[in-house]
C-alpha positions in Angstrom: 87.2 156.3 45.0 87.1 154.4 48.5 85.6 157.7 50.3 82.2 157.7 48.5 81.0 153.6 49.9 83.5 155.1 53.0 81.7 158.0 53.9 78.0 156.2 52.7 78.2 153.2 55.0 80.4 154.7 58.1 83.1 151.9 57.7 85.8 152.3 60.2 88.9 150.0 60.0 88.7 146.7 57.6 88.4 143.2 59.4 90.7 141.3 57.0 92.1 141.8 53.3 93.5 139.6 50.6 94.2 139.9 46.7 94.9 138.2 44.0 97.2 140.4 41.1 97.7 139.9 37.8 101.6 138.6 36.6 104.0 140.1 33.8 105.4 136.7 31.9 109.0 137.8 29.8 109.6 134.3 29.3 107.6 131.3 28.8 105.9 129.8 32.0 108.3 132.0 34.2 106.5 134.9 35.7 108.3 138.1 36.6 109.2 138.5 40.2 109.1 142.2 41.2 108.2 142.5 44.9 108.5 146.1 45.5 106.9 146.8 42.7 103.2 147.0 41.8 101.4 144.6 40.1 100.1 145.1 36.2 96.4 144.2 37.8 95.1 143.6 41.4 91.8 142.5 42.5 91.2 142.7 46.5 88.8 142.0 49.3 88.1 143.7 52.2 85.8 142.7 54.9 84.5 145.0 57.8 81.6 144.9 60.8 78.2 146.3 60.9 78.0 150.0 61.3 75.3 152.8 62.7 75.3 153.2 58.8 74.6 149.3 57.8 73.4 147.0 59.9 74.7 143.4 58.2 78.5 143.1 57.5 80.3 144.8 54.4 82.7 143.4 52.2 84.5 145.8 49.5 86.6 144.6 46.4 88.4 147.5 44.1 89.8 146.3 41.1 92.7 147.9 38.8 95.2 147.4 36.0 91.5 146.7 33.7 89.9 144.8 35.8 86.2 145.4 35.9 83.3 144.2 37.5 80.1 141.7 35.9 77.8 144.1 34.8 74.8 144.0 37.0 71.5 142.3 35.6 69.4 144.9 37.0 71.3 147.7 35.3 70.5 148.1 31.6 73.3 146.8 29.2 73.4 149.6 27.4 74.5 151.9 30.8 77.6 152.8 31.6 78.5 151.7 35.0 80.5 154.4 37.3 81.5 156.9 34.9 81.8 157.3 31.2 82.1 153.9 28.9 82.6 152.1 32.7 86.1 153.2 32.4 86.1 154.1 36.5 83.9 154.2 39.1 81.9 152.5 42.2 79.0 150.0 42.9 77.4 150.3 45.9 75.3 147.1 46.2 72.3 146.7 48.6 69.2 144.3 49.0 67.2 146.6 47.2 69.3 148.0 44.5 72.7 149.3 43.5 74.0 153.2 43.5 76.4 153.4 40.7 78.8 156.4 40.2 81.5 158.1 39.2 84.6 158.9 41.0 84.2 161.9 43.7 86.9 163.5 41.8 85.5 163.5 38.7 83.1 166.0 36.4 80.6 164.3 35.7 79.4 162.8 39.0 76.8 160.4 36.8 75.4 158.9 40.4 72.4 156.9 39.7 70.6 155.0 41.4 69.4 151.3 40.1 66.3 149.6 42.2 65.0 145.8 41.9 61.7 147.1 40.6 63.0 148.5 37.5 63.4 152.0 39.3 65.7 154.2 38.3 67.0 157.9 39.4 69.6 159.9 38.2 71.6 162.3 40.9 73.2 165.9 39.9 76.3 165.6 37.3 78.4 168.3 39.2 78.6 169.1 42.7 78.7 172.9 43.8 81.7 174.2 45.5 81.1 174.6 49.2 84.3 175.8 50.2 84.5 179.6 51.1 88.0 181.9 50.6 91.5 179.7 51.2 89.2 176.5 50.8 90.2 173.5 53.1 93.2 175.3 54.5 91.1 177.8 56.3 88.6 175.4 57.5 91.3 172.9 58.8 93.1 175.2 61.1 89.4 176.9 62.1 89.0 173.4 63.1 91.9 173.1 65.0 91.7 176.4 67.0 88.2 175.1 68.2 89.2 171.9 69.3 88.4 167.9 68.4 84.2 167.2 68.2 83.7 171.1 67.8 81.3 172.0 64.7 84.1 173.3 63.1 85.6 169.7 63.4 82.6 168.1 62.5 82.1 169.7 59.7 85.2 168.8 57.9 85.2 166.6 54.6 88.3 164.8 55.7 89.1 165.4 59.3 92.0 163.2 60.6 89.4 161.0 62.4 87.8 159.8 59.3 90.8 160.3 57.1 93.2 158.3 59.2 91.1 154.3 58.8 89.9 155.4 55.7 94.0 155.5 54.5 94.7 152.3 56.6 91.7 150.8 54.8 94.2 151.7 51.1 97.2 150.4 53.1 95.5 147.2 54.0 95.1 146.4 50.2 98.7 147.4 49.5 100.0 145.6 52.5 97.8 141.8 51.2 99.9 143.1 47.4 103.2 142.9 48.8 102.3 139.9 51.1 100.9 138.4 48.6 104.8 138.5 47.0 106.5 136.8 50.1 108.4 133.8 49.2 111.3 131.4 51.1 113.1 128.2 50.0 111.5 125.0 51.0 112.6 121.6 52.2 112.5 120.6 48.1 115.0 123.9 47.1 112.0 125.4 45.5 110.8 128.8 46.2 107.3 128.7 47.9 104.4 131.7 48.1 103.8 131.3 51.8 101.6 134.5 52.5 98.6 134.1 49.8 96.1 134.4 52.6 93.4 136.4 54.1 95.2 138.6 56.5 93.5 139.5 59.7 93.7 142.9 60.8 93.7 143.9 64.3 93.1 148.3 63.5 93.5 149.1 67.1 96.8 147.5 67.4 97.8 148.3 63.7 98.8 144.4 63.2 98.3 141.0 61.3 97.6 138.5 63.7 97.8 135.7 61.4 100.8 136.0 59.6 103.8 137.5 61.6 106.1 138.1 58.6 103.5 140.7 57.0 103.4 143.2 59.5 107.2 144.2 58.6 105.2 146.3 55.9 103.1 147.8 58.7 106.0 150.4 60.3 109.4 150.1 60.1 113.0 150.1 62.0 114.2 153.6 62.3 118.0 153.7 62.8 119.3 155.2 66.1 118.4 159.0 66.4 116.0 158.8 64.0 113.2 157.0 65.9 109.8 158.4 65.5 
């Protein structure tokens, strides 16, 4: 889902993320308290710079667990948005007009195109296999034998150059979930949500920089022998 406004716009690695998640109440008032587990619902914000792609700022949101979007005013009401009865899909959302499709994984594609004039284009419901004999496999280690920034490289789907911030950009929504779940005692004997913020994001370091205690989520402690 994140590779299609991924690949579009050339993002690299997000600026910041936070969430907000839906809760499970078994009792009255009370709300469950699973921290290693996910939430029923999660709503999250990402933020990243300017690219060769987009020349303003981008910020992202995915929603699950139901969550949807508003439907767009200058989409018809009657239109699914992303793909079948809006059950999945992306909003790409520009000055001029909104792309709306379905998942990259997904038969059909249903990519259409929405613009402020009243415009609208419909893209091809299936996409033809490009792959040759052995598929990805092949082309990965044909890749590899000619070395990084070769065509063979370049030409990849998914090489580990795009792949690799495109998976931290996941983790970074993951990492605000479990944050998000962060509690400690206060002064009062009451426990207290201290790490419902915007975390900052520091890619080339692979750290928070605002909020030490959520960067235990980031790597871990290997025990002796074991380090990687």
């Amino acid at each position: 889902m994140i590779d299609i406004p991924f690949r579009t716009l050339g993002l690299h690695y997000p600026k910041d993320a936070e969430c907000s998640v839906g809760s499970v109440f078994s009792q009255m008032w009370t709300p469950d308290y699973h921290p290693e587990g996910c939430p029923a619902s999660s709503f999250i914000t990402l933020h990243f710079d300017a690219t060769a792609k987009s020349k303003s700022p981008i910020e992202m949101t995915w929603m699950d667990g139901g969550i949807r979007p508003a439907h767009p005013d200058i989409i018809p009401a009657n239109d699914d948005i992303g793909g079948a009865n809006s059950a999945n899909g992306v909003l790409i959302i520009g000055e001029k007009g909104i792309i709306s499709t379905n998942i990259n994984d997904s038969s059909p594609l249903m990519p259409k195109l929405y613009l402020n004039d009243g415009t609208k284009e419909e893209g091809p419901q299936n996409e033809d296999g490009m792959e040759r004999e052995y598929g990805h496999q092949r082309l990965r280690v044909e890749a590899c034998k000619a070395g990084f920034n070769s065509s063979e490289h370049q030409g990849l789907t998914s090489s580990f150059d795009y792949a690799g911030p495109m998976t931290e950009t996941v983790l970074m929504g993951n990492l605000a979930i479990r944050s998000y779940m962060l509690r400690r005692e206060n002064a009062q004997g009451q426990q207290e949500f201290f790490a419902r913020k915007k975390l900052l994001w520091d890619g080339e370091n692979m750290r928070i920089t605002n909020l030490e205690e959520a960067n235990q989520f980031v790597g871990r402690q290997y025990r002796k022998g074991f380090e990687v």
